[in-house]
N, C-alpha and C positions, 0 to 999 in steps of 0.2 A: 504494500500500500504506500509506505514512505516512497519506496522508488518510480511510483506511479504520478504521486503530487510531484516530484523534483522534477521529471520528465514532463510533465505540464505546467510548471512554471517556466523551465528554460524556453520552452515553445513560446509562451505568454511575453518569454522578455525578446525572443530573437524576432517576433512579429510588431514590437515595439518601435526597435531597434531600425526594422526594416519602414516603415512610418516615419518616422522621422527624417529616414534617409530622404524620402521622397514628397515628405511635407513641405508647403509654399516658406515655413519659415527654417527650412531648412538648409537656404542658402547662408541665415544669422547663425549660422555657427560662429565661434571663434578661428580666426585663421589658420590655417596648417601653414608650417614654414616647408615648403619644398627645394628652395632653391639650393644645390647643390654649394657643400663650404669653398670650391675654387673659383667661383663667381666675386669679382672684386664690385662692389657695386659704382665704381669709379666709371666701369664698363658699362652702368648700367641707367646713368643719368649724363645728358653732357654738363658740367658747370662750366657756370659766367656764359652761356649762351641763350636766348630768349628760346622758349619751345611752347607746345601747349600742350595738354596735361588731355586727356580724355577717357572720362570711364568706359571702362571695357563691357560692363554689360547693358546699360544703356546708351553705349557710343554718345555722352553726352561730353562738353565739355567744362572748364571752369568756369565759373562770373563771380563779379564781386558786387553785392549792395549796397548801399550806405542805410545805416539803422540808427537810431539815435546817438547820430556823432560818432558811426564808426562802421567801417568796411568788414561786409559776413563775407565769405567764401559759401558757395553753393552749385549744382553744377549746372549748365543753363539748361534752356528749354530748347537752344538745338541741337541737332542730333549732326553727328559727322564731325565731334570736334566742336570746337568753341573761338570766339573772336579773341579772349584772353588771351596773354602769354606771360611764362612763371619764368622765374630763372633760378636755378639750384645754384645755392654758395658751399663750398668744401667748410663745414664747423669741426675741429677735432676729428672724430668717428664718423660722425654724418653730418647731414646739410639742413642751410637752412632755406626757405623759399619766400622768392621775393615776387609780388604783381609787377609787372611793367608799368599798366597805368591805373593807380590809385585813385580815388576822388580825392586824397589830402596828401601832399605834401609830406616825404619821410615818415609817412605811416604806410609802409605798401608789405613787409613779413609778415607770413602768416603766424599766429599765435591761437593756441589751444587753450581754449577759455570753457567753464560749465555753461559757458551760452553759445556755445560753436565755433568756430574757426574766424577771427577779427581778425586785420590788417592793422599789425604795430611798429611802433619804431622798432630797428636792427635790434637795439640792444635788449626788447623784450621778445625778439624770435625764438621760436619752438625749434629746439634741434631735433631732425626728424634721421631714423635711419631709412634705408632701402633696399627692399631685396624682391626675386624674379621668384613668381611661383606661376604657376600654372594657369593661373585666371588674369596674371598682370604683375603690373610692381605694386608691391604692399610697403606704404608706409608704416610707420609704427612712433609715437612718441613716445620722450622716455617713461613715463608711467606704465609703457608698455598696452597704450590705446592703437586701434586702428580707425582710420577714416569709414562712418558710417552716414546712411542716411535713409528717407521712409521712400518703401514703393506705392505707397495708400495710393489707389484709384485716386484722382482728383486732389490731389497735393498740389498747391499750385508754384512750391520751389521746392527745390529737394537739398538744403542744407544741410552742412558737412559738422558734423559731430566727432570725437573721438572718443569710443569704449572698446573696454576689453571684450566687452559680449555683446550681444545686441540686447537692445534693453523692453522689446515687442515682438509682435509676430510680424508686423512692417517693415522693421526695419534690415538692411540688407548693410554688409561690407564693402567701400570701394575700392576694386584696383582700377588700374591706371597705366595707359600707355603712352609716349612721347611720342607728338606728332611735332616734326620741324617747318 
């Protein structure tokens, strides 16, 4: 009888398991690191060159807003890329990212804030790592956040948050490829 209940629980958990895999919030996992250790990520962003950032699974690109006195990072509403362009600076270990065109003045790095991703002075830049996985380049800041945002039908901006997890069943992970 015990071996009857064990054998119907594993069943119970691997039909779990397999739901999950294929649940809409299934993409909010936490990231997997795939990228192989011989990849230098120097290879894998150019710095001090302007580029444009574009997520890979809504082919969308970056924009910035202005919000009560300050620049949000979100990714725009069109598809193929975006009018923006970032420029990656070499910081220690990783980089930091800079908008070309701000709405203010020496506030154009992004910065990791609990209300999203604002454009700050240099010396309040997010040092972000970067590395190649399978889906795209995955940033990471140092808290060890990745760049999220909601896929909710009828969102009418999809700004850029950084969590370890996803924090609903909307929301999704971005990577990102370099478009020059």
């Amino acid at each position: 009888m015990l071996s009857v209940r064990r054998t119907v629980v594993a069943a119970a958990l691997a039909c779990l398991s397999a739901l999950a895999i294929t649940a809409p919030g299934a993409n909010a996992q936490a990231p997997v690191d795939s990228a192989p250790a011989a990849v230098r990520a120097d290879d894998l962003v150019p710095v001090g060159t302007p580029v444009r950032l574009a997520e890979t699974r809504e082919n969308r690109g970056i924009n910035v807003a202005a919000h009560l006195n300050w620049d949000y990072v979100y990714l725009s509403s069109k598809t193929n890329g975006g009018d923006r362009q970032t420029i990656f600076h070499r910081e220690g270990d990783g980089y930091t990212i800079q908008e070309v065109e701000p709405h203010w003045d020496d506030y154009d790095y992004w910065q990791v804030t609990g209300d999203g991703v604002m454009l700050n002075k240099k010396s309040k830049a997010t040092v972000f790592t970067v590395k190649k996985t399978d889906r795209g380049l995955q940033l990471t800041d140092p808290e060890g956040g990745h760049p999220t945002y909601s896929i909710m039908d009828g969102h009418p901006t999809r700004w850029l948050y950084f969590h370890q997890k996803a924090t609903n069943v909307w929301d999704t992970f971005a990577y990102f490829r370099i478009e020059k």
